[in-house]
Kinemage of the C-alpha trace (Angstrom):
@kinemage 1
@onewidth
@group {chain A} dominant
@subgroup {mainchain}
@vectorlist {calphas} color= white
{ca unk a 1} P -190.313 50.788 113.848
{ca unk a 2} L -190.221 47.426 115.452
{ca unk a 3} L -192.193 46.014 113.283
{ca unk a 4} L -190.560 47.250 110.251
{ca unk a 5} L -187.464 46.227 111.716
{ca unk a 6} L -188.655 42.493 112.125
{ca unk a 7} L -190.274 42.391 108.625
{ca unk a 8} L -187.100 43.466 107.101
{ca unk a 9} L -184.408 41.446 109.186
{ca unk a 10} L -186.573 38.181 108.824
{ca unk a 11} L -187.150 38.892 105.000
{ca unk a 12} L -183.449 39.497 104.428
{ca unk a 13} L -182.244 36.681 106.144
{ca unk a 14} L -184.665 34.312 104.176
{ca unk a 15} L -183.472 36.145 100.651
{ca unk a 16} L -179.778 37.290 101.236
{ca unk a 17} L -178.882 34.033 102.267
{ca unk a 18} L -178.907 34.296 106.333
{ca unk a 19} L -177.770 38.221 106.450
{ca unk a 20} L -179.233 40.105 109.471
{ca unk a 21} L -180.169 43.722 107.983
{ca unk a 22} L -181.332 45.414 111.521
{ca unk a 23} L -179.338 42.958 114.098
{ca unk a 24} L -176.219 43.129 112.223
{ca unk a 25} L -173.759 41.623 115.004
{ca unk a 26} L -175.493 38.311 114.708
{ca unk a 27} L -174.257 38.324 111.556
{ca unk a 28} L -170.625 37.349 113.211
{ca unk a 29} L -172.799 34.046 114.360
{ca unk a 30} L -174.009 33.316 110.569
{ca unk a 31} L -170.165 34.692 109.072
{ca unk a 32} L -168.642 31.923 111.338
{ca unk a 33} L -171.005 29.150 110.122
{ca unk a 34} L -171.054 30.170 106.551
{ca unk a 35} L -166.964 29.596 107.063
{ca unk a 36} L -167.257 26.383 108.515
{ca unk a 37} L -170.054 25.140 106.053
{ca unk a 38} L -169.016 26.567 102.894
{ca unk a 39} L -172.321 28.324 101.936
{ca unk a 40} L -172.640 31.562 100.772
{ca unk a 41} L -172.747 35.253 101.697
{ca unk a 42} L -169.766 35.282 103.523
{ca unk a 43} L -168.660 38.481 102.292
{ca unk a 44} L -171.951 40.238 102.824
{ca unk a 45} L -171.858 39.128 106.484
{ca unk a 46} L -168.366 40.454 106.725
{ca unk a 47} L -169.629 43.967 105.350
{ca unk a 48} L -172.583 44.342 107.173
{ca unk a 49} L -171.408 45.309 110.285
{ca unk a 50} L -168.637 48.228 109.151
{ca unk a 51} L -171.165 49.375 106.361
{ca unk a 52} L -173.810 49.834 109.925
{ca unk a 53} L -171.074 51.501 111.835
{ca unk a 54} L -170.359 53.860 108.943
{ca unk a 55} L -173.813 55.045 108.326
{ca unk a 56} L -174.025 55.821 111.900
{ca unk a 57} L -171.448 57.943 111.814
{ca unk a 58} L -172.032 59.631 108.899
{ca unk a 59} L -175.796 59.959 110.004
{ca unk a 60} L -174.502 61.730 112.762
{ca unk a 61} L -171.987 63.913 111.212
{ca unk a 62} L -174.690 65.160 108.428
{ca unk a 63} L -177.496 65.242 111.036
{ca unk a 64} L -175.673 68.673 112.218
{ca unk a 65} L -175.467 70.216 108.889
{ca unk a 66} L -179.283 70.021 108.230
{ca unk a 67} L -180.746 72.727 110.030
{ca unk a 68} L -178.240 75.417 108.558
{ca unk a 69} L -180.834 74.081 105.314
{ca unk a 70} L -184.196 74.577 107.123
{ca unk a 71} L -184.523 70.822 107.321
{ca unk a 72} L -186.203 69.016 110.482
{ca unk a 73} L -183.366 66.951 111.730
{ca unk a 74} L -185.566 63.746 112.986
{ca unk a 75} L -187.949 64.036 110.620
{ca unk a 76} L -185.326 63.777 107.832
{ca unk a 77} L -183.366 60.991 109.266
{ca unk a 78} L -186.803 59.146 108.950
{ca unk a 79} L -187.407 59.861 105.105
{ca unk a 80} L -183.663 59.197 103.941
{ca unk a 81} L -184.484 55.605 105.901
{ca unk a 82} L -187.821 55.377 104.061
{ca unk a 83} L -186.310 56.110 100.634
{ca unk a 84} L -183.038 53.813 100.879
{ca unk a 85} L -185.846 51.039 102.176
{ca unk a 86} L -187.481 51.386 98.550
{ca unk a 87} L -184.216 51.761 96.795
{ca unk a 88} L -183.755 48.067 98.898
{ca unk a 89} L -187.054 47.095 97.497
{ca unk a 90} L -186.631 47.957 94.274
{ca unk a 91} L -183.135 46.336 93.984
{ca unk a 92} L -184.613 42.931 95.628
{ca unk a 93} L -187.583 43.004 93.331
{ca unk a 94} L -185.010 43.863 89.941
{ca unk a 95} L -182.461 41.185 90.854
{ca unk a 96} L -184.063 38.929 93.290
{ca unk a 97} L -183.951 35.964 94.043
{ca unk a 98} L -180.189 35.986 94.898
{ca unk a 99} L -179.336 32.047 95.149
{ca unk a 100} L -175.892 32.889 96.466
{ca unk a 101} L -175.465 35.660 99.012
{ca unk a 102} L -171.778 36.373 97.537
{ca unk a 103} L -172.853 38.582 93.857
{ca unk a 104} L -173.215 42.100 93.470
{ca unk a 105} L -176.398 42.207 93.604
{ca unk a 106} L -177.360 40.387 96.475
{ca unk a 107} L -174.142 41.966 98.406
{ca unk a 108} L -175.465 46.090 97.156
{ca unk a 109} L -179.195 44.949 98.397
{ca unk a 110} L -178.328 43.960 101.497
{ca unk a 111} L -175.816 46.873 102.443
{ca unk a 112} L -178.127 49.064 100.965
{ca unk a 113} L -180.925 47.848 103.709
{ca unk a 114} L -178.432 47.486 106.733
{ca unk a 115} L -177.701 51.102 105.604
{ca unk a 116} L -181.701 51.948 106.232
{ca unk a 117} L -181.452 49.823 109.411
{ca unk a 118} L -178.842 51.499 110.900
{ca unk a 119} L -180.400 55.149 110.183
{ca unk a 120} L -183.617 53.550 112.334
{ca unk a 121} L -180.995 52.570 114.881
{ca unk a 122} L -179.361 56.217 114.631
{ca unk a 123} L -182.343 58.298 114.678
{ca unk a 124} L -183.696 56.142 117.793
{ca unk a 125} L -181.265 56.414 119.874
{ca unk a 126} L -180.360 60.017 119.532
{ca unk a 127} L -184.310 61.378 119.036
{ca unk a 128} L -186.047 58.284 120.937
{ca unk a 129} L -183.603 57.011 123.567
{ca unk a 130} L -186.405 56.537 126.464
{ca unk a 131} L -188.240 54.386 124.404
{ca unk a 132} L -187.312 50.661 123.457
{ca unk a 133} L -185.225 49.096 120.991
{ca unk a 134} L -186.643 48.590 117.893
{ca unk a 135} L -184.506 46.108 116.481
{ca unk a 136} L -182.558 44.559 119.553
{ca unk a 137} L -184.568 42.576 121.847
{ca unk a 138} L -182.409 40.457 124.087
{ca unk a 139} L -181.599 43.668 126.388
{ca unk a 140} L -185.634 44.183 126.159
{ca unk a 141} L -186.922 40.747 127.170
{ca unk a 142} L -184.211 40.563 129.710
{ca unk a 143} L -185.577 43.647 131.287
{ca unk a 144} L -189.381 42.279 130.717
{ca unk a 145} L -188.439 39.371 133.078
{ca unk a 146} L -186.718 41.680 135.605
{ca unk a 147} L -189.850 43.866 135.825
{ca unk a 148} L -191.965 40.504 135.951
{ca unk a 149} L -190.461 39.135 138.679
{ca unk a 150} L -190.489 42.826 140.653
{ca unk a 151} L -194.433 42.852 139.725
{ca unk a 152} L -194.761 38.861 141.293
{ca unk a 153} L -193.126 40.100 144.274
{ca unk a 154} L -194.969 42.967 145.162
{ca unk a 155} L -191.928 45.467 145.009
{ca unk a 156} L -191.543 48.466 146.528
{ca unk a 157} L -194.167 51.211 144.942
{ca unk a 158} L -191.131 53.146 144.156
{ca unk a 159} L -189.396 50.364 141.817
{ca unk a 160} L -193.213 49.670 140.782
{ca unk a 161} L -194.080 52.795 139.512
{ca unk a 162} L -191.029 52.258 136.822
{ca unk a 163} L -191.416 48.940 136.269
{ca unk a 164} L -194.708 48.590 135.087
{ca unk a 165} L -195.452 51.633 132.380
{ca unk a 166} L -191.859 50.907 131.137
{ca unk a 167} L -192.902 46.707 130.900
{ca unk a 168} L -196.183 47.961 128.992
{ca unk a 169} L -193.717 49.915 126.532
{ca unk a 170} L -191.142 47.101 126.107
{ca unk a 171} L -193.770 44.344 125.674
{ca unk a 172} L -195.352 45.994 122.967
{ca unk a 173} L -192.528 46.310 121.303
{ca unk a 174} L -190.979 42.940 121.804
{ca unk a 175} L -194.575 41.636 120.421
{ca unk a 176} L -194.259 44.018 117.576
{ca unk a 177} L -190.581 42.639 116.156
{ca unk a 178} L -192.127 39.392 116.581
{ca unk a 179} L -195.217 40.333 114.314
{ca unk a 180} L -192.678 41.854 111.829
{ca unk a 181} L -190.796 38.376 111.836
{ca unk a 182} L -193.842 36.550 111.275
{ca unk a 183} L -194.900 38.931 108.479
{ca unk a 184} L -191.496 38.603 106.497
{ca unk a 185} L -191.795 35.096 106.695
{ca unk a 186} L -194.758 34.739 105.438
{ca unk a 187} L -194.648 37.128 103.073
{ca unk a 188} L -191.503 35.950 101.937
{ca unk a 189} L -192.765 32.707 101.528
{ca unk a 190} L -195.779 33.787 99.308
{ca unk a 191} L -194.529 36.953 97.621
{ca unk a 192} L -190.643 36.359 97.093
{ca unk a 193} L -188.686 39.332 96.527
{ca unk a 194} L -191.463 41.606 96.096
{ca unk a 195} L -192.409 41.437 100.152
{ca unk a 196} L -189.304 43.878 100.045
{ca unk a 197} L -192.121 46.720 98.724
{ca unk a 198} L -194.229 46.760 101.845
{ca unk a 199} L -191.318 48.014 104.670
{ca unk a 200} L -190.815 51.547 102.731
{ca unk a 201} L -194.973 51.667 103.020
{ca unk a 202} L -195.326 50.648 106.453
{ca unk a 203} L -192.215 53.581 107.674
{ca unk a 204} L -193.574 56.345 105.271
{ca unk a 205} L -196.152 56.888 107.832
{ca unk a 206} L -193.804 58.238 110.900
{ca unk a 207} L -192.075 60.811 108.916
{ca unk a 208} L -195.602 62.721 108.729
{ca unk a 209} L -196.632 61.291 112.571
{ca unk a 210} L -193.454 62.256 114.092
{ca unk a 211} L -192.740 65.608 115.429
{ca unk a 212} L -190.175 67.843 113.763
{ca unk a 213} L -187.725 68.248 116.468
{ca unk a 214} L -188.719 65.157 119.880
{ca unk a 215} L -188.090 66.156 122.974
């Protein structure tokens, strides 16, 4: 999941004209500087974050309904993500590039990919929430350096015996996102658009790896 979530925010920043897809409140950053230097994508930047908030709720709301229809609740959340990531894909491949963030098409490709994101984010932290972000890492590498320092101090085994499975877990995840960002930029920069096919690919996996109902 991190590394899908680094592939696709570094991809869509590079083709959507600087929108973040999985860290959508940077996008206030990129809104403000797309004011002040009259580029494009404004509006997209604008949407992203109540299109996020919206399919959060709703995520939510229709995660309830789904075992009254004999349908795993996780595992569910996981293939609607994987199928709005290739209806992403698809719509990048049809109408990419998009030289100005602002038209329809770039502004439906890039909701329609926060909208993926923000299941991930959903289905995380309701299914996953002892594990680490997978698309936020400033909270995680400011807890990697916390557990650092408590490991170069020779803490108390107590604080030890948390610190250093859980800076195992977070390290491999902060290493993942930055594998995924390395990926979408270089497959950006050799495949265009059509990089946009391999994130639906790489998260088709966990809806048959992932158990029906976590813990």
């Amino acid at each position: 999941m991190s590394l899908n979530a680094g592939l696709v925010d570094t991809a869509g920043f590079l083709a959507l004209q600087g929108l973040f897809t999985a860290h959508v409140t940077g996008n206030f950053v990129t809104f403000g500087a797309a004011m002040v230097q009259g580029t494009s994508g404004g509006l997209a930047k604008l949407l992203a974050l109540p299109v996020f908030c919206l399919v959060v709720v709703g995520t939510r709301m229709f995660s309830f309904l789904l075992p009254s229809i004999g349908l795993p609740i996780f595992r569910s959340m996981l293939a609607l993500k994987v199928l709005l990531l290739a209806l992403g894909g698809a719509l990048a491949v049809h109408y990419g590039p998009f030289p100005r963030g602002d038209s329809l098409q770039a502004i439906c490709t890039g909701m329609v990919l926060v909208a993926a994101m923000a299941i991930q984010n959903a289905a995380h932290r309701i299914h996953m929430g002892t594990e680490p972000p997978s698309t936020l890492m400033t909270g995680t590498t400011t807890q990697i350096m916390i557990d650092v320092a408590d490991v170069m101090r020779g803490a108390p085994i107590a604080v030890l015996s948390v610190a250093k499975p859980r800076l195992g877990k977070m390290a491999a995840s902060v290493v993942a996102f930055a594998v995924g960002c390395a990926a979408g930029a270089c497959l950006y920069a050799t495949l265009g658009s059509w990089c946009f096919v391999l994130p639906p690919v790489i998260a088709l996996p966990a809806v048959f790896l992932a158990p029906a109902e976590p813990k």
